[in-house]
C-alpha positions in Angstrom: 279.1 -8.9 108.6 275.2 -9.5 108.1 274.4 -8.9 104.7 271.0 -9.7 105.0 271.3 -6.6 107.5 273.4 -4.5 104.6 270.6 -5.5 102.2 267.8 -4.0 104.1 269.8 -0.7 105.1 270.0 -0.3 101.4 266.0 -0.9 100.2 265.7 1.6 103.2 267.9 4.3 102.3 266.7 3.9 98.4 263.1 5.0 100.5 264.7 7.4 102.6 266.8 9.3 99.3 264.1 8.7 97.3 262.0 11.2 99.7 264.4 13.6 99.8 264.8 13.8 96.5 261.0 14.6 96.0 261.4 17.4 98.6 264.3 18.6 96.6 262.4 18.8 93.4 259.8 20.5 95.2 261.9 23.2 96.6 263.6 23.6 93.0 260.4 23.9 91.4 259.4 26.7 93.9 262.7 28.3 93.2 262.0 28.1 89.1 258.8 29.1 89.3 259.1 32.4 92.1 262.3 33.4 90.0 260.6 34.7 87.3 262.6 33.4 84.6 260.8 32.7 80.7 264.1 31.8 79.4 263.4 27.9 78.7 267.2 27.4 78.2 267.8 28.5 82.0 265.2 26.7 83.4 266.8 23.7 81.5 269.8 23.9 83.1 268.7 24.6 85.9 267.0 21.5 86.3 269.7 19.6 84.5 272.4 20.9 87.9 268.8 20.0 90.0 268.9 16.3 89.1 272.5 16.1 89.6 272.7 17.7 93.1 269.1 15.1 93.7 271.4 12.3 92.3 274.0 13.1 95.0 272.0 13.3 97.3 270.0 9.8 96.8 273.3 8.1 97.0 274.3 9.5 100.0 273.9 6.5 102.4 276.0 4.9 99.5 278.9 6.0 101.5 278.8 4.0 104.3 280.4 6.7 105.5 283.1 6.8 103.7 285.0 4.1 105.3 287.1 3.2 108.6 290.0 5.0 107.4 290.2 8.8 108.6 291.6 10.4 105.4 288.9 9.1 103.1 286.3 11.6 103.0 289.1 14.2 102.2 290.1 11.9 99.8 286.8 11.1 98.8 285.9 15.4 98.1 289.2 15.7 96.4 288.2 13.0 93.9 284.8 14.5 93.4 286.0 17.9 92.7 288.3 16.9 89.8 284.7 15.9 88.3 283.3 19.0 89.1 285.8 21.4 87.6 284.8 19.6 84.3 281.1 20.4 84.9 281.8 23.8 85.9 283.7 24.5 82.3 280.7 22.8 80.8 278.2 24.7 82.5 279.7 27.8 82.4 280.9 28.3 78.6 277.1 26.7 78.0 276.1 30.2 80.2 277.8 32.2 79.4 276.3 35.0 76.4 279.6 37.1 75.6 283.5 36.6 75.7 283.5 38.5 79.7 281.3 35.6 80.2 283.6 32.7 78.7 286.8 34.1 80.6 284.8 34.5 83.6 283.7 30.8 83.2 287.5 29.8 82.7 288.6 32.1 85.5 286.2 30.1 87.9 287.5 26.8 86.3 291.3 28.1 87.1 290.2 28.7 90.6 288.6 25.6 91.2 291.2 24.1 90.1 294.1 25.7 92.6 291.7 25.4 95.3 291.7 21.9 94.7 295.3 21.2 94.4 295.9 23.3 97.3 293.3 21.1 99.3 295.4 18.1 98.5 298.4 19.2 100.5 296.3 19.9 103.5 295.9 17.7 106.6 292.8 15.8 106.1 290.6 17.4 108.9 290.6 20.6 107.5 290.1 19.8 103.9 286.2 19.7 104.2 285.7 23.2 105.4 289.0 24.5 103.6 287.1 23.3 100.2 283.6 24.7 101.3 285.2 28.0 102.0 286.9 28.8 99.0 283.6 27.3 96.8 281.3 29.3 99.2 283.1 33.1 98.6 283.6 31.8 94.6 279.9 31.9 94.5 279.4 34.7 96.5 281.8 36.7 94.4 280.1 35.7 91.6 276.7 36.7 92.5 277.5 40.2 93.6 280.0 40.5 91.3 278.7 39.5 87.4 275.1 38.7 86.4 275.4 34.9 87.1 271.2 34.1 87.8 269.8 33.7 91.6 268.2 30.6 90.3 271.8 29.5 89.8 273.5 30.6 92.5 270.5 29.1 94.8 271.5 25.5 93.5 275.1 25.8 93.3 275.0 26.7 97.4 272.7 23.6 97.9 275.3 21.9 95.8 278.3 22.9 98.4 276.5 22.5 101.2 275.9 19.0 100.4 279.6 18.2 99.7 280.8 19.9 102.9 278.2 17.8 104.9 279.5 14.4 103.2 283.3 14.9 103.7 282.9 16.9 107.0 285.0 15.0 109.1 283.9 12.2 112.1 281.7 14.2 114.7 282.1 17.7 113.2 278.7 18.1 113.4 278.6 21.7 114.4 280.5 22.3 111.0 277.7 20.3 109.6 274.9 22.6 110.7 277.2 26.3 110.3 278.1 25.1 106.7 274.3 24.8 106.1 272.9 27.8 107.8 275.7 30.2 107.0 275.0 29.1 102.6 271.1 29.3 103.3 271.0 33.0 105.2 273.7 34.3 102.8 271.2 33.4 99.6 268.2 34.5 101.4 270.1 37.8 101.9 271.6 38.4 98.3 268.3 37.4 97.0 266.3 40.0 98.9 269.7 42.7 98.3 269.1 42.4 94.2 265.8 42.8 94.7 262.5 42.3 96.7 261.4 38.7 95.3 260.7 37.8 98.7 259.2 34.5 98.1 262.1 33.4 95.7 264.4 34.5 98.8 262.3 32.1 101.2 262.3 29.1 98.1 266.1 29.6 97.6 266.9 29.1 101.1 264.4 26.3 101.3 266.2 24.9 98.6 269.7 25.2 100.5 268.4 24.1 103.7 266.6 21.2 102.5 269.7 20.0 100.4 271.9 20.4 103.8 269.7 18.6 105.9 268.3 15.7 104.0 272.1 14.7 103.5 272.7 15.3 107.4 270.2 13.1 108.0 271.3 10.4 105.5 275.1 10.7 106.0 274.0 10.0 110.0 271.8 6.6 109.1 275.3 5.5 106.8 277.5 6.3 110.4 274.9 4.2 112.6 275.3 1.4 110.0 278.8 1.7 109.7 279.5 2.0 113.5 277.6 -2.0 113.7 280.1 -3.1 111.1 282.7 -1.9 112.4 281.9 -3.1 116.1 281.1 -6.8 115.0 284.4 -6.9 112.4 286.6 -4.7 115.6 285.2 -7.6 117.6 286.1 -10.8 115.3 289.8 -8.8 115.1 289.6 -8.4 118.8 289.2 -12.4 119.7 291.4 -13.7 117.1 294.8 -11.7 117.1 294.3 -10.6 121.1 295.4 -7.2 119.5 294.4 -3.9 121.3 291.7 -1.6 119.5 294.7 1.5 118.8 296.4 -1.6 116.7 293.7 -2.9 114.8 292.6 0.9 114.0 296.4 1.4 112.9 296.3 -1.8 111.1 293.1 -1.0 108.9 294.8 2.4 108.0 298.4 1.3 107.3 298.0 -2.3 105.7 298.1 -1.4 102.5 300.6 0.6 102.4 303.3 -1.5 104.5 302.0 -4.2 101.9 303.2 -2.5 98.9 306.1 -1.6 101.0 306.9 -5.0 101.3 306.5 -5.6 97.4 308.9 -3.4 96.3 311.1 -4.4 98.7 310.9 -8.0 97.7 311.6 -7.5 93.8 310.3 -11.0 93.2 310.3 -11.5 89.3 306.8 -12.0 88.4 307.4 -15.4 86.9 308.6 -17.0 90.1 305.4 -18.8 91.2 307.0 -20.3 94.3 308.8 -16.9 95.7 305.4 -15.6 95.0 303.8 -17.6 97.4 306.1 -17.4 100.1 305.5 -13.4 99.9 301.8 -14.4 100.4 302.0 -16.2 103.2 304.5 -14.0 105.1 301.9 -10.9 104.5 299.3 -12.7 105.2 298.9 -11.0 108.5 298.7 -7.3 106.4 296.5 -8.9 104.3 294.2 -10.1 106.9 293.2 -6.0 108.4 293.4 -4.9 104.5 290.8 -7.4 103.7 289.1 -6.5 106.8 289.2 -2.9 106.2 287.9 -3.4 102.7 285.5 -5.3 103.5 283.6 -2.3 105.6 283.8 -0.2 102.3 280.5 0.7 100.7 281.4 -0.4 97.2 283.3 -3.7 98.3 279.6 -4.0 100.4 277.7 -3.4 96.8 279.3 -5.7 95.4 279.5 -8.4 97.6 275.9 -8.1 97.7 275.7 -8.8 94.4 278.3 -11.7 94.0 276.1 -13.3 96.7 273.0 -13.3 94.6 275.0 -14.7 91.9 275.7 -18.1 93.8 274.2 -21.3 92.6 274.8 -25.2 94.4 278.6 -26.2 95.7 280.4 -22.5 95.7 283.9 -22.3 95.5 286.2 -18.8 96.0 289.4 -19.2 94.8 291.4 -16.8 96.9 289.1 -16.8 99.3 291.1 -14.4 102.0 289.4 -13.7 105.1 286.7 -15.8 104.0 283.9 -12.7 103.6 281.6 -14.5 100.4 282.0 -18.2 101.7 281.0 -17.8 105.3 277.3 -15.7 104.2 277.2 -18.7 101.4 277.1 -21.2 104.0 275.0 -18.9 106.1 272.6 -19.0 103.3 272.5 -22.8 103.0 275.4 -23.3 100.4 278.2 -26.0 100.2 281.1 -24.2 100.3 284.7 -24.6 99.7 287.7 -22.1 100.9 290.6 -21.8 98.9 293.8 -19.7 99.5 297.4 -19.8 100.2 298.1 -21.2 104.1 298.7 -18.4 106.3 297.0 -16.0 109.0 293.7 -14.9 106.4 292.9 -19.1 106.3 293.2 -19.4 110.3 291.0 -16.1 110.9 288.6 -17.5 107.9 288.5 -20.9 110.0 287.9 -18.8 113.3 285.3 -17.0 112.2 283.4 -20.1 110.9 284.0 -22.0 114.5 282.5 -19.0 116.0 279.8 -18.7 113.8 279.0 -22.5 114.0 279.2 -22.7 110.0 280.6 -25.8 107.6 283.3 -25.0 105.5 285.9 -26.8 103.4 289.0 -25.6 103.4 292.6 -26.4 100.8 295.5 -24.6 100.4 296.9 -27.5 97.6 295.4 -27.3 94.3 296.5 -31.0 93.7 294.3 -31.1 96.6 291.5 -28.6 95.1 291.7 -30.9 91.9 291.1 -34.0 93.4 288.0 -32.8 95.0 286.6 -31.2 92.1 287.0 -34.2 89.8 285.3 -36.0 92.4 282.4 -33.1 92.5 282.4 -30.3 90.6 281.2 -26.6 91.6 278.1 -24.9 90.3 280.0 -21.2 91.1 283.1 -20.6 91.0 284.3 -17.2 92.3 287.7 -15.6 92.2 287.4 -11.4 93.3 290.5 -9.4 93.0 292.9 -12.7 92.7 293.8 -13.2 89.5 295.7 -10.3 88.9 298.1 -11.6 91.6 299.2 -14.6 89.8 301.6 -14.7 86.9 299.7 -17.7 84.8 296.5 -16.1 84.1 295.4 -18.4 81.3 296.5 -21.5 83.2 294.0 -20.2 86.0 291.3 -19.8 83.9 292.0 -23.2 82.3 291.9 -24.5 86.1 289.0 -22.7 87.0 286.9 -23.2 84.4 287.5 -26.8 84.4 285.9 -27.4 87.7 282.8 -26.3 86.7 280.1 -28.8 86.4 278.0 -28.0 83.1 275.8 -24.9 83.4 278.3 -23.9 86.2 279.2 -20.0 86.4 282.7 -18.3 86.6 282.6 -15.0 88.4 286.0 -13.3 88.1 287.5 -10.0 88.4 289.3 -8.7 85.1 293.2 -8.6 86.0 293.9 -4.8 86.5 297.6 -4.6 86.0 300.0 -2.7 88.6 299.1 0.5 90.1 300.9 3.1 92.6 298.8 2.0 95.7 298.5 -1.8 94.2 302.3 -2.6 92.8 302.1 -6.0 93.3 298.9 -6.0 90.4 300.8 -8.3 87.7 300.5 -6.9 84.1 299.2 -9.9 82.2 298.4 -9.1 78.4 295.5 -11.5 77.9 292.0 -11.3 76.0 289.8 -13.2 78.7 286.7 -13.4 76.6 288.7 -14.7 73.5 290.4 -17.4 75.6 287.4 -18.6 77.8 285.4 -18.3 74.2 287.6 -20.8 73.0 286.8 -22.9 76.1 283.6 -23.3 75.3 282.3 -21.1 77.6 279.4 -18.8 77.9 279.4 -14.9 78.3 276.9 -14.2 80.3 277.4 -10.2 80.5 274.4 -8.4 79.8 274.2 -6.0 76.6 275.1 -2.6 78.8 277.8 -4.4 80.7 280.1 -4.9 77.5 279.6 -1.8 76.4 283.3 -0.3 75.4 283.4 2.7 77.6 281.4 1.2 80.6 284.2 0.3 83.1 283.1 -2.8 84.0 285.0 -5.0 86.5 283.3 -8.5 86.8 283.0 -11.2 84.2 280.3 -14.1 83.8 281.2 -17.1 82.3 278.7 -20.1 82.3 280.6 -23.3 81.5 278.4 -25.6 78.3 279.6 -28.9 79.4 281.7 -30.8 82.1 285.5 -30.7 81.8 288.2 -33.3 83.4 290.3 -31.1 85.7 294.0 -31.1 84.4 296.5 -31.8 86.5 299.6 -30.1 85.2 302.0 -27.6 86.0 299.6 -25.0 86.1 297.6 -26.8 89.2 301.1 -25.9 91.3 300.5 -23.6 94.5 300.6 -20.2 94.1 
């Protein structure tokens, strides 16, 4: 992947949502002002759902769109909708002026609510338009039914049209454009069916349209993007394994879960470092189209982009996989050294820097890794979603901060423990900032990213001084 590429599709997009964001405003501030409304408290909340929906819609090419596997953007509106429902209670008890209006509020809430479990027993192409649907006569009932405000109803269709556009599945766009002309003509006609504000009816469907089509627009620049990625990582895949492109496309959808298949299967006790390893290397070959598949993912993309501008001198990943940080490092001018266990992700990581013509060091032995670093030392030392693999976690962080050279940074993910979709996650029970504290080392988190509630997943660790590298049990392979 080019990330240089990555980098400028996202200044560009920031331009591109930023525009539509100003022609959103503009069409909201047409709707406030031709509804007629003095009450500042609705126009307040109107805006409030405004800069949401604008918010949404800025992000858009975010989604990168939403990834190579198929049941994600079901996935992906499921998730959202959860979020939703909460606003809806919010926004509706906030509303609403009587008790019909509170119980109308929690009726919508309740309906929302089955709609959306509902949706998550459905096949994944027909969750988009099953979801846009059931939100689309909600709103409809609502506005012929109670006295829920145009203004209100004008931005909540913008706000379903939007949705359906994102999670519309791969080359429905003729759903794209009914979803957004069928919301826009039906609030043009209830608009001008209460009564004859004929300019709101225009600036409501403005509104609606404008919402609909800006996110067409943006969701098709993320596909373009994401159709290059996916070509040049198809074609890596295509060279090294000689597989066909039904496998790899089966591959990236399936890994994962054949992975934690194979974990359960395997019942290794987390303390056995060596059966551990073996597990490793014998999935490698899973690993190598779930890293590959992960890699295409907008917020793996987001954040590699950021590691990247994190790296200073001699890099080192530790758990370096299919090699995705190291071979952009060396791109960029970097020594770099690969470390992982031995298996298929090292030889595709070696393949793809023959092809590429780029210089990389590569050990599977931390004896070996030891050696070298007492010998040189790292400036940066990165180790993304590894650590919660292994079953020493303060040994690693011993290990790894001792090959920093003084001033050197640690960049590590905080160990997240086992999950349904992640089993083999270890559960380790340490405080990282205590222990590397007592290390002499640096946190070099900014103010907002230690805040309590921010869930944060990256620590920054800048090491004082120079350490010898210990060679002890904990420097065994894993």
């Amino acid at each position: 992947m080019d990330y240089r590429e990555q980098e400028q599709f996202l200044n560009g997009s920031r331009v591109w949502g930023g525009a539509a964001c100003l022609l959103l405003f503009a069409a909201g501030a047409l709707c406030a002002w031709s509804s007629r409304i003095s009450s500042v408290a609705v126009i307040a909340l109107f805006a409030a759902i405004l800069l949401s929906l604008a918010v949404l819609v800025y992000y858009t090419p975010d989604y990168l769109h939403l990834s190579v596997i198929a049941e994600k953007p079901a996935r992906w509106a499921i998730k959202i909708r959860w979020r939703l429902v909460g606003a809806v209670l919010l926004i509706g008890l906030a509303m609403a002026e009587s008790t019909g209006g509170r119980l109308l509020a929690l009726l919508a809430v309740g309906i929302l609510l089955v709609v959306n479990i509902i949706a998550r027993k459905l096949p994944s192409a027909r969750v988009a338009l099953f979801l846009w649907s059931c939100e689309f006569l909600l709103v409809l009932g609502f506005l012929l039914g109670t006295s829920l405000q145009l203004l209100f109803g004008a931005v909540l269709l913008a706000a379903i049209a939007h949705l359906a556009v994102v999670a519309a599945p791969r080359g429905s766009r003729i759903f794209d454009s009914t979803a957004i002309i069928a919301a826009s003509l039906a609030q043009l006609f209830l608009a001008r069916g209460r009564n004859a504000m004929t300019i709101f009816a225009i600036s409501a469907g403005v509104l609606v349209l404008v919402t609909g089509l800006a996110t067409y627009l943006l969701v098709r620049r993320a596909q373009r993007q994401t159709a290059r990625n996916v070509e040049q990582a198809m074609s890596e895949l295509l060279a090294f394994t000689g597989y066909s492109v039904e496998r790899i496309w089966q591959l990236w959808r399936t890994s994962d879960q054949l992975l934690a298949a194979n974990w359960k299967a395997a019942a290794i006790p987390e303390q056995d470092s060596e059966r551990l390893a073996k597990w490793y290397r014998d999935n490698s070959e899973l690993y190598l189209f779930d890293l590959s598949g992960y890699n295409l993912e907008y917020k793996r993309i987001r954040s590699n982009l950021g590691v990247l501008k994190l790296a200073r001198g001699t890099c080192l990943d530790y758990g370096a996989g299919n090699g995705e940080i190291l071979l952009e490092l060396a791109k960029r001018g970097h020594h770099v050294v690969y470390y992982d266990v031995e298996g298929l992700t090292m030889r595709f990581a070696r393949h793809r820097a023959q092809q590429r013509g780029l210089k990389l060091e590569f050990f599977h032995s931390k004896e070996a890794l030891a050696a070298h670093a007492r010998e040189h030392g790292f400036d940066t030392v990165f180790s993304l979603d590894v650590l919660e693999h292994l079953p020493d976690l303060p040994g690693e962080l011993d290990f790894l901060s001792s090959m920093l050279n003084a001033g050197g940074l640690l960049v590590f993910d905080v160990p997240a423990g086992a999950t349904k979709s992640h089993p083999m996650h270890l559960n380790h029970h340490l405080n990282v900032v205590a222990h590397l504290h007592a290390r002499g080392l640096k946190d070099m988190r900014s103010l907002r990213q230690r805040l309590p509630f921010r869930k944060e997943e990256k620590y920054f660790f800048r090491a004082v001084e120079r350490r010898s590298v210990p060679v002890s049990p904990t420097t065994q392979n894993v």
